[in-house]
C-alpha positions as CSV (number, residue, x, y, z in Angstrom):
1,X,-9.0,28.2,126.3
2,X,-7.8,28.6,122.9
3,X,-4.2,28.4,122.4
4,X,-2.0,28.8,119.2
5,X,-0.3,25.2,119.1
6,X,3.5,25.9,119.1
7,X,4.7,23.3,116.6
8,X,8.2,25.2,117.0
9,X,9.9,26.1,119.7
10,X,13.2,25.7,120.5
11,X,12.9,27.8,123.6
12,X,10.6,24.9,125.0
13,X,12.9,23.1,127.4
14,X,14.7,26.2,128.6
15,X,11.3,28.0,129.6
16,X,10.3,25.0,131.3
17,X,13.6,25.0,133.5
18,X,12.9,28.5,134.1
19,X,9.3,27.7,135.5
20,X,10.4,25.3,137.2
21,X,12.6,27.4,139.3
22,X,9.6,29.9,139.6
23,X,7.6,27.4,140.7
24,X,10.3,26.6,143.4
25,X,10.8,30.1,144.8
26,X,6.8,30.1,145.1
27,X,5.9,26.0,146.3
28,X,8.6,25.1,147.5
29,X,10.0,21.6,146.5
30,X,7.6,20.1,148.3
31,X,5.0,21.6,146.7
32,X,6.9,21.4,143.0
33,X,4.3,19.2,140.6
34,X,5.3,18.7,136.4
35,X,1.4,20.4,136.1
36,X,2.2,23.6,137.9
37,X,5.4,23.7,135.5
38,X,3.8,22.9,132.5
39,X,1.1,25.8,133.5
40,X,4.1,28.3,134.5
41,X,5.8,27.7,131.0
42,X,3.0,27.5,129.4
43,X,3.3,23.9,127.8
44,X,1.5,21.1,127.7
45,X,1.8,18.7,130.2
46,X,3.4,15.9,127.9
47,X,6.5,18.2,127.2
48,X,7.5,17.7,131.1
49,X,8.1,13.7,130.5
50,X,9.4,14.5,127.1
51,X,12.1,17.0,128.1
52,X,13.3,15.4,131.2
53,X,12.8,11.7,132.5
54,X,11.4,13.0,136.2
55,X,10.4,15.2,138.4
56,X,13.6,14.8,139.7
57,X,15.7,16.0,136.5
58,X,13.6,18.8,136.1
59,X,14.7,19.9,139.8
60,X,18.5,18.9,139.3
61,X,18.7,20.9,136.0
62,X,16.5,24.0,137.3
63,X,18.7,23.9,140.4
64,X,22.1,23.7,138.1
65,X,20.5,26.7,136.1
66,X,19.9,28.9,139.2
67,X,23.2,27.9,141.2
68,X,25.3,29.0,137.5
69,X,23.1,32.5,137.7
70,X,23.7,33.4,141.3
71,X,27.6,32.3,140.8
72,X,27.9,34.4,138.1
73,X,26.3,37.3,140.2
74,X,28.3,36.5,143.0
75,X,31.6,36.5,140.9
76,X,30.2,40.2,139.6
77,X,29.3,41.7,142.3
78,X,32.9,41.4,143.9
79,X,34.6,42.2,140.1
80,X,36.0,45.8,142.0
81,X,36.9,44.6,145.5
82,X,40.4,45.5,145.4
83,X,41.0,46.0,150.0
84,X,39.6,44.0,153.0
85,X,37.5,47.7,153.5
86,X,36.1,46.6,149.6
87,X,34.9,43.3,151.2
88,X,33.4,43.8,153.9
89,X,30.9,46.3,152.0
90,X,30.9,44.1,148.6
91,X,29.1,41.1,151.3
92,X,27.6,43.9,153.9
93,X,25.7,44.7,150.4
94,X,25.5,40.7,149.5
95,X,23.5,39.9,153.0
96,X,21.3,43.1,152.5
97,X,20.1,42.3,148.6
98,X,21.9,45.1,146.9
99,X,24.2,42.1,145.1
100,X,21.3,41.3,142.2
101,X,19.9,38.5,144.3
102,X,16.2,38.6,145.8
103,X,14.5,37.2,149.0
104,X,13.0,34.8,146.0
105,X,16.7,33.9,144.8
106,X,17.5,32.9,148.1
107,X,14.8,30.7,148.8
108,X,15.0,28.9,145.6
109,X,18.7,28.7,147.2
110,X,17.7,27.1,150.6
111,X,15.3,25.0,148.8
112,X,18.4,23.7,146.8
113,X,20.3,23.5,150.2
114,X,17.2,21.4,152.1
115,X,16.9,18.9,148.9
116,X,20.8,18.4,148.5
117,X,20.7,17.1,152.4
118,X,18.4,14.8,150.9
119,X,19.9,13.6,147.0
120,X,23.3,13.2,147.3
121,X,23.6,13.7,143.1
122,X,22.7,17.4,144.2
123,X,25.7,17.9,146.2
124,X,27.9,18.3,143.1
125,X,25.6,21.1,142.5
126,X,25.9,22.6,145.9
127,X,29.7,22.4,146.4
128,X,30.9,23.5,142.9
129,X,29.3,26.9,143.8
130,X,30.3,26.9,147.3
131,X,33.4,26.4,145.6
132,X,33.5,29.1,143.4
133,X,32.1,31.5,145.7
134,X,35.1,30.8,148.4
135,X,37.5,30.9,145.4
136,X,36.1,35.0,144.8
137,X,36.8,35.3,148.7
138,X,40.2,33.3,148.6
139,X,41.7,36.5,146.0
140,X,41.2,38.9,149.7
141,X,41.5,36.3,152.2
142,X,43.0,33.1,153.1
143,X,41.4,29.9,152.9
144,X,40.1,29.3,156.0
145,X,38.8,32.6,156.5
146,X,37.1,32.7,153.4
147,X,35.3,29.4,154.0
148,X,34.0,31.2,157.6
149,X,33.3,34.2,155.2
150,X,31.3,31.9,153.0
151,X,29.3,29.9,155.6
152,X,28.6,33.3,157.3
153,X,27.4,35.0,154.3
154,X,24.4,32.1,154.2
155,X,23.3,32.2,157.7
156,X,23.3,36.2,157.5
157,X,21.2,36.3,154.7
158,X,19.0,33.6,156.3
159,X,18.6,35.2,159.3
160,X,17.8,38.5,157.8
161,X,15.3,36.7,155.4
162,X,13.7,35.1,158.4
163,X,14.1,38.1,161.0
164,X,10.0,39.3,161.4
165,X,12.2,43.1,161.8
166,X,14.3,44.6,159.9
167,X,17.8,43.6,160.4
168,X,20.6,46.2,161.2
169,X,23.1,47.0,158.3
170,X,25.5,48.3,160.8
171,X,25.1,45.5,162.7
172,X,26.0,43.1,159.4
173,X,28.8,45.3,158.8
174,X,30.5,44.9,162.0
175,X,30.1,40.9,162.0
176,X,31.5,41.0,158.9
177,X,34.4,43.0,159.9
178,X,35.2,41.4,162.5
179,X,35.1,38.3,160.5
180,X,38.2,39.5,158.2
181,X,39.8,41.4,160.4
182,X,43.7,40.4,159.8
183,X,45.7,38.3,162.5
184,X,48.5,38.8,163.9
185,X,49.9,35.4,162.1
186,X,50.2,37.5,158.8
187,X,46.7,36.8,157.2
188,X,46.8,37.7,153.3
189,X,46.3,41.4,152.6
């Protein structure tokens, strides 16, 4: 195999995150190795050690990357919710993929989720986007509600990822209805 030596490239270190979370969605972090990187980005295997001091940074900072992208999306994706009607569609939409985020987004997400239980320095990660998601829920809903909102919006999207059959939209809809449907204690609008 003949390859051009890249003697500059400043997009080095940011393709290699990138490949990383390829890798991810594909292997899992169990199966994550700096070789099948370096061979998804294209580098050679010394720019791994190089770039990041471990296997372990190279997770964190792919993991950062891809928790910033799907907030973003998140925060987007609600940007014309203006009624409790407007939500209930806006994450009816979010569970069922029509939000910018893929079956391999959300694996790359539990994968996050299954290695956080596991290093505690990937918590911050975790629960500054669980943060900011609830915060995009909190401008319709309370608090409280929006943290149920939140926690149900990643079990219906895992379920549905899951499911061996296809999983109701109506059905999704109505859960999620019923999950901000106002009380009688004066819930916001």
């Amino acid at each position: 195999m003949d390859r051009p030596a890249r003697r500059h490239d400043p997009e080095r270190r940011q393709r290699i995150v990138e490949a990383a979370i390829g890798v991810i969605a594909e292997h899992g972090v169990a199966g994550t190795t700096h070789r099948l990187v370096a061979a998804a980005a294209d580098v050679p295997l010394g720019s791994m050690t190089y770039h990041f001091t471990g296997l372990d940074d190279l997770l964190a900072q792919a993991f950062a990357v891809h928790a910033e992208r799907m907030a973003v999306t998140y925060e987007a994706h609600f940007a014309d919710v203006r009624s409790r009607d407007d939500v209930v569609e806006a994450v009816t939409d979010l569970v069922h993929g029509h939000a910018g985020a893929d079956d391999r987004d959300w694996a790359v997400s539990y994968e996050l989720y299954l290695a956080a239980l596991r290093d505690p320095a990937l918590r911050t990660v975790t629960e500054t986007w669980m943060r900011r998601s609830r915060s995009v829920l909190e401008q319709f809903v309370d608090a409280t509600t929006a943290r149920g909102v939140d926690g149900l919006i990643e079990g219906l999207v895992m379920h549905k990822v899951l499911s061996t059959g296809p999983v109701s939209r109506a059905e999704t809809h109505e859960i999620i209805a019923r999950a901000v449907r106002p009380t009688t204690e004066g819930a916001a609008q």
